[in-house]
C-alpha positions as CSV (number, residue, x, y, z in Angstrom):
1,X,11.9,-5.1,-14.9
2,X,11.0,-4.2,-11.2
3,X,14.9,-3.5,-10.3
4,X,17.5,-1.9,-12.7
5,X,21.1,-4.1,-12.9
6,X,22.4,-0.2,-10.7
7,X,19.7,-1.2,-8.5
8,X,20.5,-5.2,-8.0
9,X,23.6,-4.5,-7.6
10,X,23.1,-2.0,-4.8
11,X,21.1,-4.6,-3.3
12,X,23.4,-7.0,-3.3
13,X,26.1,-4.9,-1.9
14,X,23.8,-3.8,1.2
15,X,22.6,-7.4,1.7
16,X,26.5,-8.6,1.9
17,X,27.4,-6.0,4.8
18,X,26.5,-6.5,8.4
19,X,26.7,-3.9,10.7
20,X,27.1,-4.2,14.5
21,X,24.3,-2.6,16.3
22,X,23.0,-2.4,19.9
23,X,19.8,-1.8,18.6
24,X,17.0,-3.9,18.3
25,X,16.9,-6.3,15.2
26,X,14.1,-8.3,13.9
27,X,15.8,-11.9,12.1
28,X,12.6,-12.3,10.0
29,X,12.7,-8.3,8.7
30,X,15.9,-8.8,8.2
31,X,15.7,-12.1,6.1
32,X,14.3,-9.4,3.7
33,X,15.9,-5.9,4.0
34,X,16.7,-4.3,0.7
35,X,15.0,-7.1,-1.4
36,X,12.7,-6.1,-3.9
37,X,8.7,-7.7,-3.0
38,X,7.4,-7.9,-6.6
39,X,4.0,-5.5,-7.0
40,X,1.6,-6.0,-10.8
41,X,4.0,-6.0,-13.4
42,X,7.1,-3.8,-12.9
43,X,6.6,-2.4,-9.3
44,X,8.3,-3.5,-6.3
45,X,8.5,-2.4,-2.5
46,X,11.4,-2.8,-0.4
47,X,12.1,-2.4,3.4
48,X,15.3,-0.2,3.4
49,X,15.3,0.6,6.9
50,X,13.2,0.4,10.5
51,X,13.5,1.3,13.9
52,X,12.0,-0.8,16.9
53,X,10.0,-4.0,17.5
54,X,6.6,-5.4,19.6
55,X,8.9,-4.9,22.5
56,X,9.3,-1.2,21.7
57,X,5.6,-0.7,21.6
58,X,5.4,-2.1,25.4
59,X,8.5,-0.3,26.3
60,X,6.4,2.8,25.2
61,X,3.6,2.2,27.0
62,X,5.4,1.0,30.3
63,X,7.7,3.7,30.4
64,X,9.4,2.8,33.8
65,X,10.9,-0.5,31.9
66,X,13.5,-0.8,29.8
67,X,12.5,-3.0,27.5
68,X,9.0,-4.4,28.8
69,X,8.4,-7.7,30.2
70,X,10.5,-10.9,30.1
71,X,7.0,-12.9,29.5
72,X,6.0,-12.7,25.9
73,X,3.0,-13.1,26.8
74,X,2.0,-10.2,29.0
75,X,3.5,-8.0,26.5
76,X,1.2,-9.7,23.6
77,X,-1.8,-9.2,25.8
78,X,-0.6,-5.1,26.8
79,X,-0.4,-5.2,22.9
80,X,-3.8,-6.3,22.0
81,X,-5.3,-4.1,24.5
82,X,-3.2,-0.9,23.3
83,X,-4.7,-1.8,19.7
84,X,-8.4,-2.9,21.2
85,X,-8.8,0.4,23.0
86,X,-6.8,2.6,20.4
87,X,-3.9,3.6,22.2
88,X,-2.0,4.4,19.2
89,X,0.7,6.5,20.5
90,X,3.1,2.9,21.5
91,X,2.7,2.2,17.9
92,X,3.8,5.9,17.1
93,X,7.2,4.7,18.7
94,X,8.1,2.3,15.8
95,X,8.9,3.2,12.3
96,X,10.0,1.9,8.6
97,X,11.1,3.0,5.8
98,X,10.1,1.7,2.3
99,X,11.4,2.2,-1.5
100,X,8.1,1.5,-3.4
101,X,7.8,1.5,-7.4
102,X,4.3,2.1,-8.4
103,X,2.4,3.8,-11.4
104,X,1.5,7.1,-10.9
105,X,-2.0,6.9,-10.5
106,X,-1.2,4.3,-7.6
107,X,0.7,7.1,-6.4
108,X,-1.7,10.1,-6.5
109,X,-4.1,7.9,-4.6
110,X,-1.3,6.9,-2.1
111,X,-0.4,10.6,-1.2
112,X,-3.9,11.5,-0.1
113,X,-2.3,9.2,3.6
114,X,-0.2,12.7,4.5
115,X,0.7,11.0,7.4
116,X,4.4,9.9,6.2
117,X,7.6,11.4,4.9
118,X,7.8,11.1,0.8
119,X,10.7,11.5,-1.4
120,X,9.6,10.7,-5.1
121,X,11.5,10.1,-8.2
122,X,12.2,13.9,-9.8
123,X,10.9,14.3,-13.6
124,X,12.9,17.6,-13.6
125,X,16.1,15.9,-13.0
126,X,15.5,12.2,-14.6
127,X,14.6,10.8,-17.7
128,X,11.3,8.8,-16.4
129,X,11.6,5.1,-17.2
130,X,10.1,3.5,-20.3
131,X,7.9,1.3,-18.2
132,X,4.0,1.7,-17.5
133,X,1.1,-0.4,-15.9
134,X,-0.5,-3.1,-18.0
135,X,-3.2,-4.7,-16.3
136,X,-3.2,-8.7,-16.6
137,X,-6.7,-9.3,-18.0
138,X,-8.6,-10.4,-15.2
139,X,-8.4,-6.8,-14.1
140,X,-9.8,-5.0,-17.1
141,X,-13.3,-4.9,-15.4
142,X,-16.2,-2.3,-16.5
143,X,-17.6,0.4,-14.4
144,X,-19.7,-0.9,-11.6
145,X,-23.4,0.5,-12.2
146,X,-24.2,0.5,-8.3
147,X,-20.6,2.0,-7.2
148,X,-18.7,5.4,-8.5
149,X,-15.6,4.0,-7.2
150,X,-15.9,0.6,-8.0
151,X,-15.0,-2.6,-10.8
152,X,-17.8,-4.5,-12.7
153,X,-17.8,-7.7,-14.9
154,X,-14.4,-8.1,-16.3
155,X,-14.2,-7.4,-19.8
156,X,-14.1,-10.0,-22.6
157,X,-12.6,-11.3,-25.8
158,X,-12.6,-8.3,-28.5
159,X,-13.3,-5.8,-26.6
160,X,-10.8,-6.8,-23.6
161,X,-8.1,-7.1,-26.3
162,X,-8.9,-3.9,-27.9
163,X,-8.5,-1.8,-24.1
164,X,-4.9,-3.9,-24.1
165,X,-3.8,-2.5,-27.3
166,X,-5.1,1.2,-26.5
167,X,-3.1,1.0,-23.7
168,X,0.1,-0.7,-24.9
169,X,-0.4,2.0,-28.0
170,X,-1.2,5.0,-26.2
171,X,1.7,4.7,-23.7
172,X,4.6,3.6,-26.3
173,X,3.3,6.7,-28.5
174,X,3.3,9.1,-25.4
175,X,6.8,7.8,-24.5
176,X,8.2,8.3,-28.5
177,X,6.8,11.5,-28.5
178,X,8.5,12.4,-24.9
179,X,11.7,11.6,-25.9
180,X,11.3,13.7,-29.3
181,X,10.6,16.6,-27.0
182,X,13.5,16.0,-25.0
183,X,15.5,14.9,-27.6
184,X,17.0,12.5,-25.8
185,X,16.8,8.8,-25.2
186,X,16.1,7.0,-22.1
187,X,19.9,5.7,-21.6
188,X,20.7,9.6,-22.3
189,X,21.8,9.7,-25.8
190,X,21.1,12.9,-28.1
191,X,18.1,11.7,-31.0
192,X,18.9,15.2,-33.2
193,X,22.7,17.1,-32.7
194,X,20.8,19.6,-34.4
195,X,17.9,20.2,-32.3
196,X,17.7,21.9,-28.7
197,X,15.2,20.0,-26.6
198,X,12.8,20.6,-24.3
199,X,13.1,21.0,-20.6
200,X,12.7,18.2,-18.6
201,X,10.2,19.4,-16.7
202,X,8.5,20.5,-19.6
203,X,8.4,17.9,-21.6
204,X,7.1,14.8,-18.7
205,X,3.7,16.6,-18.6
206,X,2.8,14.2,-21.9
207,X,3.1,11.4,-19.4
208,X,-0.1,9.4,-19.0
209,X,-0.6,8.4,-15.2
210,X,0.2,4.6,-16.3
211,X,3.8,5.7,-16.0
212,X,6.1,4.4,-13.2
213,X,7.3,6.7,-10.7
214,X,9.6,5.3,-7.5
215,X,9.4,6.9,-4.0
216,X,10.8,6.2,-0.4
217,X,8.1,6.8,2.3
218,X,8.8,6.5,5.7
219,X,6.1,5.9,8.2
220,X,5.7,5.0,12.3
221,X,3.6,1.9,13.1
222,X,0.3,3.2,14.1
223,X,0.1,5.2,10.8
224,X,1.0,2.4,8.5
225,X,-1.7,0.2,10.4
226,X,-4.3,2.8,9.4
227,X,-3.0,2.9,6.0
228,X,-3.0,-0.9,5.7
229,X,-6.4,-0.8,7.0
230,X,-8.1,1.2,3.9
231,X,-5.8,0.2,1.2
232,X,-5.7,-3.6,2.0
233,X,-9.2,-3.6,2.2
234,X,-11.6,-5.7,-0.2
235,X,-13.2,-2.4,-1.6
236,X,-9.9,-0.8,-2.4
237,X,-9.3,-0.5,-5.6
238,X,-6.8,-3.7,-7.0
239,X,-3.8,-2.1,-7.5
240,X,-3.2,0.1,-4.7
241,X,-4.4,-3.0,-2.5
242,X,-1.6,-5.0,-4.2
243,X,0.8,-3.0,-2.9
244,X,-0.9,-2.9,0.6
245,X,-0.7,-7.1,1.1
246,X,3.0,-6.6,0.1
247,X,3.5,-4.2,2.9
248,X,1.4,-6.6,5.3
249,X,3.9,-9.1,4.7
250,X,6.7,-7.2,5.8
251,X,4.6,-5.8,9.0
252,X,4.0,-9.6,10.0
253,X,7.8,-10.6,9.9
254,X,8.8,-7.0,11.5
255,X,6.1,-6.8,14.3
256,X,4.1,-10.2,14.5
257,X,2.3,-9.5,18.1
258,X,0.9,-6.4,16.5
259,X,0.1,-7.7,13.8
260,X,-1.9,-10.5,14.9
261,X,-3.8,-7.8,17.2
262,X,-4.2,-6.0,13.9
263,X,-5.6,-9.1,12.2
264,X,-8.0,-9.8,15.2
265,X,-8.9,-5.9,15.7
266,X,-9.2,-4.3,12.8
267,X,-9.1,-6.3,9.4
268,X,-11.1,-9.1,11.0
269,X,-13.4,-6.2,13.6
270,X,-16.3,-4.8,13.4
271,X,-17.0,-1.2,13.6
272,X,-20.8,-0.6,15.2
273,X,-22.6,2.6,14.6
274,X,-25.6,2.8,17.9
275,X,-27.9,2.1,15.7
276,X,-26.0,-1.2,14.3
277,X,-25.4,-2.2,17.7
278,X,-28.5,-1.9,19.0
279,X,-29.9,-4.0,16.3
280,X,-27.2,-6.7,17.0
281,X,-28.8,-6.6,20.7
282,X,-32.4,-7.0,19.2
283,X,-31.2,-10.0,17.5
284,X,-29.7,-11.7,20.2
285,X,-32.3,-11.5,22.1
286,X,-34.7,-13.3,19.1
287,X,-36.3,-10.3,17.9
288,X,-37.3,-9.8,14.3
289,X,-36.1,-6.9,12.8
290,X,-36.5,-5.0,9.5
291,X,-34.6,-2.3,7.8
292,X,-37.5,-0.5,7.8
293,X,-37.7,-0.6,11.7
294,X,-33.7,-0.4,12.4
295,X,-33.2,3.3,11.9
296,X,-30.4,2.4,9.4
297,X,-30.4,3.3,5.8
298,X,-31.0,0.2,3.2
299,X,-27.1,0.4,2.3
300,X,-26.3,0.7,6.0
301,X,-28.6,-2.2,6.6
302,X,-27.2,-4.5,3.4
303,X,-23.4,-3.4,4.9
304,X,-24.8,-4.7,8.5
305,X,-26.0,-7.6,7.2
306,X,-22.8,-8.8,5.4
307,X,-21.0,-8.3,8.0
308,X,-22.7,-10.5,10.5
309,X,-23.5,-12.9,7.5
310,X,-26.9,-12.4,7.3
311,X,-27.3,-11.2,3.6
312,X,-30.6,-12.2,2.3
């Protein structure tokens, strides 16, 4: 289940207070504060907390005002050219904080962004949860033959039901044989009066990375953006970008002038090496150019190509 009943209730609690504030507030972020945004099968992420708006970004950049212009907008066109010209440090002025519930191999890919504060879930402390990732079967895809990091055909009949039950099989047997080592069950009770188990932090290390783990990460606007901007991507890999769209989501009710600059800019941009722009310019003008002749590599020139939509 993505929330525990401790957990719903929590939630509900936090959603039934309101606190007075001089701050600014967001109506549409708010609409969602503390709910749980479902993620694959058992994951969730969860605004718990922000600080600051579009009109915070401005105020940042205009110093001398106190909370930008009355016109909204000249403060969406300062935003789109802060974002256009990448002046990020506006965007450094805004910050949230998530609660995000994701396996653990989501998570070791996630931490390589070191640009946020982490708290995760302790295995020293806590029993880990009997939950892990089962991918729905139009996600059990074979290795790509042309990409290291990448998903080929997905998998079929027999031999996609055969990777379900390794998994399912694996991960119940890894759990079973956790607990023996603990001696202890996941709602805390003893298995063995008898036995002394092992530590804790011992005993998770059996834990395949299909495991759940939970973490708040807390992160300012230009960062987040960045993060967004690899991990939502088409050539991420599924699950991380799951979470990612999620996110997005909450970034388009919590700061919707950035983010349609962020749309426009960067995950609807293009990014030109010289070379790629000078063969745009060649082509506008009607010449006819190879990839021999381009000075770009074939996969450069395929990666050109697509983007302008001019795959052959």
């Amino acid at each position: 289940m993505p929330l525990t009943p401790e957990q719903q209730g929590e939630v509900e609690g936090l959603r039934a207070q309101t606190q007075p504030t001089r701050r600014a507030t967001v109506p549409a972020l708010e609409e969602i504060l503390y709910e749980a945004l479902p993620v694959l099968d058992h994951g969730f992420v969860r605004v718990i907390d922000y600080m600051g708006d579009d009109a915070a970004v401005v105020q940042a950049a205009r110093v001398s005002y106190g909370r930008g212009t009355k016109r909204v907008q000249e403060d969406r066109g300062l935003i789109r050219y802060l974002l256009r010209h990448r002046h990020t440090t506006p965007f450094e002025m805004c910050e949230i904080k998530f609660h995000v519930k994701l396996p653990i191999f989501v998570a070791r890919q996630w931490i390589r962004h070191r640009t946020a504060n982490v708290n995760e879930y302790s295995g020293r402390y806590s029993v880990m949860d009997r939950e892990f990732y089962v991918p729905a079967p139009e996600h059990l895809a074979a290795q790509s033959r042309n990409n290291r990091q990448g998903r080929g055909a997905v998998l079929q009949g027999a031999e996609a039901a055969e990777v379900l039950e390794l998994l399912k099989r694996d991960a119940s047997t890894a759990y079973a044989d956790y607990e023996r080592m603990l001696n202890e069950t996941e709602a805390g009770e003893t298995i063995d009066p008898e036995r002394q188990g092992l530590a804790r932090e011992l005993a998770r290390m059996n834990l395949p990375v299909g495991f759940y783990t939970q973490w708040y990460w807390k992160c300012d606007l230009h960062n987040l953006l960045h993060f967004l901007s690899l991990r939502a991507d088409a050539h991420a890999q599924y699950e991380i970008r799951a979470y990612a769209e999620a996110m997005l989501e909450a970034v388009k009710r919590w700061v919707p002038l950035t983010f349609e600059a962020y749309e426009d800019y960067v995950a609807g941009g293009l990014r030109l090496s010289r070379q790629g722009a000078a063969v745009v310019r060649r082509l506008l003008a009607g010449e006819a150019v190879s990839q021999e002749d381009s000075g770009l590599s074939p996969r450069e020139w395929r990666e050109l190509m697509a983007d302008i939509g001019r795959e052959e």
